[in-house]
Structures are given as structure tokens and as C-alpha cells.
C-alpha positions in Angstrom: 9.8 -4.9 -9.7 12.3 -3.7 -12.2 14.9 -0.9 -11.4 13.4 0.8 -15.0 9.8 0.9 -13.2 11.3 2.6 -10.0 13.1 5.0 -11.7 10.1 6.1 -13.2 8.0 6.2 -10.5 10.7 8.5 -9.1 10.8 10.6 -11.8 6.8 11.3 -11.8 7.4 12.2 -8.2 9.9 14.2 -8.3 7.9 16.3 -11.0 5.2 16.5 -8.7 3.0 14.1 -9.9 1.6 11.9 -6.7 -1.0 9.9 -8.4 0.3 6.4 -10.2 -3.0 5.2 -11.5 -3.2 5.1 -14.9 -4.3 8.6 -16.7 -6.4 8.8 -19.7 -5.2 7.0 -22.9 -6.2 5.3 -26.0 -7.0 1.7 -25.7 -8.1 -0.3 -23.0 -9.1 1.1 -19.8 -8.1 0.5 -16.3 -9.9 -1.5 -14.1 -8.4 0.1 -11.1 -10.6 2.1 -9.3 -10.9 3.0 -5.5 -14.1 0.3 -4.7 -12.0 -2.6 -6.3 -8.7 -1.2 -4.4 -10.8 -1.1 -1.4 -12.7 -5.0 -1.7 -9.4 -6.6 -2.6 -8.0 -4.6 0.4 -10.8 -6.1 2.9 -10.5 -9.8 1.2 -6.5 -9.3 2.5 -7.9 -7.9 5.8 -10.0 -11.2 6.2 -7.3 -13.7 5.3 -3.3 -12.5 5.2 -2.6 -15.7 4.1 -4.9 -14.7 0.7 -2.7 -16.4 -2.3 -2.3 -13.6 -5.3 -3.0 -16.1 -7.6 -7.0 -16.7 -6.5 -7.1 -12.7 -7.1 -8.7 -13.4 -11.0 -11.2 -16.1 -9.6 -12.6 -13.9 -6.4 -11.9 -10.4 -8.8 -12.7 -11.3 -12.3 -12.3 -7.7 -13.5 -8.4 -8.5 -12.8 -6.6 -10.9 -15.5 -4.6 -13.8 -14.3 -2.0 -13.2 -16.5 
């Protein structure tokens, strides 16, 4: 994670702001929402050793790249 992105974060913070999701914008929408937060959460849950990389092939909504 870059020292730009933390910075930011802290910024957003510190003005109150304690939600990181993506807000409302033009182009494409997220695909984060709390059920997929929650099923990749569980699929951790039922294997710690779960490799990030299989994330696209169990979770297709989430791009490999």
C-alpha cells in the first residue's frame, strides 16, 4: 500500500468521513457490497491458508487483475 493511499485515507478520516467504500460516481460501479465482503470473509474463515489469487475464480464479480 502506497504512503499516497494512506495519507488519504487519513485525510477522509480526519474530516470525519468513516466510510472508504466507494461513493457514487460516473463510470463503473463497485462491486463491493456487504454480502460479497461477508462470503469472501467466510471462504477466509474456512481456509486461512485461502491464496488471493483464486479470489477471481471462487468470486468472479472481482477481476484478477
Amino acid at each position: 500500500m502506497s504512503e499516497g493511499k494512506v495519507s488519504q485515507w487519513f485525510r477522509h478520516f480526519k474530516d470525519g468521513q468513516t466510510n472508504m467504500r466507494d461513493e457514487d460516481r460516473s463510470g463503473h460501479k463497485s462491486v463491493m457490497h456487504d454480502n460479497l465482503v461477508e462470503n469472501v470473509n467466510n471462504k477466509t474463515r474456512e481456509n486461512w491458508q485461502f491464496p488471493i489469487s483464486e479470489l477471481s475464480v471462487c468470486f468472479p464479480q472481482i477481476s484478477h487483475i
